[in-house]
C-alpha positions in Angstrom: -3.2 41.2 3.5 -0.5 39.3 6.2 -1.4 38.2 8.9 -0.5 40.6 11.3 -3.3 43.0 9.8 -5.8 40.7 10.7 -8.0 41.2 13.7 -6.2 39.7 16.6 -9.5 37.9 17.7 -12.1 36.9 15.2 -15.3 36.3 15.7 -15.5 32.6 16.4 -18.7 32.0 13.9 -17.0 33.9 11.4 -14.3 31.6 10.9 -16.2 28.4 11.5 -18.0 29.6 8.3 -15.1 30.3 6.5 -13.6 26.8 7.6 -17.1 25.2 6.2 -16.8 27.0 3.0 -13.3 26.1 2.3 -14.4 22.5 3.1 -17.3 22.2 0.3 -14.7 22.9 -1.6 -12.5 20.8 -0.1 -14.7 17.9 -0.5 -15.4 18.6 -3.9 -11.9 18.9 -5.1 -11.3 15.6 -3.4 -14.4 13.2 -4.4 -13.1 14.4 -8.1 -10.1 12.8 -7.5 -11.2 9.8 -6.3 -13.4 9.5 -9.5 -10.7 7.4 -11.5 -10.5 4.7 -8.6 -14.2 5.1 -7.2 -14.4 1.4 -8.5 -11.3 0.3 -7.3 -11.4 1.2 -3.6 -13.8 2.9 -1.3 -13.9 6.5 0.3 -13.0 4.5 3.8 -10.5 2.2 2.2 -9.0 4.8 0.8 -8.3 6.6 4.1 -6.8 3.7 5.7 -4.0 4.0 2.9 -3.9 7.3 3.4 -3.4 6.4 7.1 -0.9 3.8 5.8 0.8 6.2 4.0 1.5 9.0 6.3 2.1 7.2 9.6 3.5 3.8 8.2 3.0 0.6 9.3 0.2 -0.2 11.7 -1.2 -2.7 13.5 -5.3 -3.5 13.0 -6.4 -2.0 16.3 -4.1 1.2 16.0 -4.9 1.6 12.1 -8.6 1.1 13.1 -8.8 4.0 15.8 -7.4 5.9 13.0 -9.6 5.6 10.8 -12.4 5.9 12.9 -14.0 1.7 12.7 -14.4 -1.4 14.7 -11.8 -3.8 14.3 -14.5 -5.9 12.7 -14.4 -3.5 10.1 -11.2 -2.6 9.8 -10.5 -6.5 9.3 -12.9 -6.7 6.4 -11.6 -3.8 4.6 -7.7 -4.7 5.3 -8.5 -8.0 3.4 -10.1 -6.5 0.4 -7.3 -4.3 0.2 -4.5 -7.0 0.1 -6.6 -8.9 -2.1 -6.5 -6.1 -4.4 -3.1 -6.5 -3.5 -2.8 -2.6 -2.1 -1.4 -3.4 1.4 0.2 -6.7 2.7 0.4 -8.2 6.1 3.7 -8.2 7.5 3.9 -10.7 10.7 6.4 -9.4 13.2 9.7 -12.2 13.7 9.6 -12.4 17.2 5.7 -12.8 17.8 3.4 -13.8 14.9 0.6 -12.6 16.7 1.9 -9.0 15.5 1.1 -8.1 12.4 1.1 -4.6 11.0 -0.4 -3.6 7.7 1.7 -1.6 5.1 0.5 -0.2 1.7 2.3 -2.3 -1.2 3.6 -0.4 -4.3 0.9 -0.9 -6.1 -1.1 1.2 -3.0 1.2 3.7 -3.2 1.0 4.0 -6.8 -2.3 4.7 -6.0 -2.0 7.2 -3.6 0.6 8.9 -5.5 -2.2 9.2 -8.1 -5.0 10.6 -6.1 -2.5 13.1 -4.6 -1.1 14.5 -7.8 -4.6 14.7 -9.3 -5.6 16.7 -6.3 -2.4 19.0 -6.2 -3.3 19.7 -9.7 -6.5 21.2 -8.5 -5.7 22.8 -5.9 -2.6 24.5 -7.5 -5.2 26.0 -10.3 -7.7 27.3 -7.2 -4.2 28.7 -5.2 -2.9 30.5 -8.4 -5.9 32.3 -8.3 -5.4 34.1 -5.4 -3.1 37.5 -5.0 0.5 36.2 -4.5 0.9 38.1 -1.2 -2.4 36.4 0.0 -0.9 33.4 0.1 1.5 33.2 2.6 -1.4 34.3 5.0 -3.5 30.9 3.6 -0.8 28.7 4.5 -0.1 30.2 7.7 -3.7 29.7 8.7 -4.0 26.4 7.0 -1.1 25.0 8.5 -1.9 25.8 11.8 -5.4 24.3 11.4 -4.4 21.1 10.0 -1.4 20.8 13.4 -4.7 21.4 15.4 -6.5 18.6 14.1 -3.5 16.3 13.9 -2.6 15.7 10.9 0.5 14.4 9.1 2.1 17.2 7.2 2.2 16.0 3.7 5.6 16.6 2.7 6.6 14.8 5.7 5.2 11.5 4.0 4.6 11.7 0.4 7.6 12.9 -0.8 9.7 10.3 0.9 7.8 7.6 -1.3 9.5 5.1 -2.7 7.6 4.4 -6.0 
């Protein structure tokens, strides 16, 4: 099916269900991932280099909007993850007061990880559906994910410098 033999107007609880479907599985396909590091970093930590990763360097208060925390927070979990020595603290030259957070090489080592895991998964769920399917998933897909705001991925991962 493309997509221009679909209805031109869905019924608006009919694809909120299908969105909530292909979430669960969403969700499941990425807490599996995070299985290997579940005792390295959190669910939330994990985000913020995520964050990190596909908007670069931040500064607390930016990378905690983000994220969805308080500064408070965000300050807490920023130093566990330079302890663990995942992202540093950069102070800008011309005011120390300015510091933006950046994922070290070890972090995106990590991230690298989680995401090829995940691709992995995904890619055996995706070549199970008809080939000429496809192009009307990642039409529908892509459009939902510019919607919510998010980072393209090939527009950050695959410039990483590991």
């Amino acid at each position: 099916m493309h997509s221009k033999d679909l209805p031109s107007s869905r019924p608006t609880e009919a694809v909120i269900d299908a969105v909530l479907s292909a979430s669960r599985v969403l969700v499941a396909v990425a807490a599996r991932s995070l299985t290997d590091i579940a005792d390295e970093v959190t669910l939330t930590q994990y985000r913020t280099m995520i964050v990190l990763a596909s908007r670069g360097p931040q500064n607390l208060a930016s990378l905690a909007e983000s994220v969805g925390v308080t500064s408070a927070t965000a300050t807490r979990m920023c130093d566990r993850l330079v302890k663990k020595g995942l992202i540093a603290r950069n102070e800008q030259v011309d005011d120390r007061r300015q510091v933006h957070l950046a994922l070290t090489k070890k972090g995106l080592t990590l991230v690298s990880q989680v995401t090829n895991r995940r691709r992995h998964e995904i890619e055996t769920i995706v070549n199970s559906i008809a080939p000429d399917e496809r192009d009307v998933l990642v039409h529908a897909l892509s459009h939902f994910a510019t919607a919510a705001g998010e980072v393209p991925e090939q527009d950050w991962s695959t410039g990483w410098d590991l």
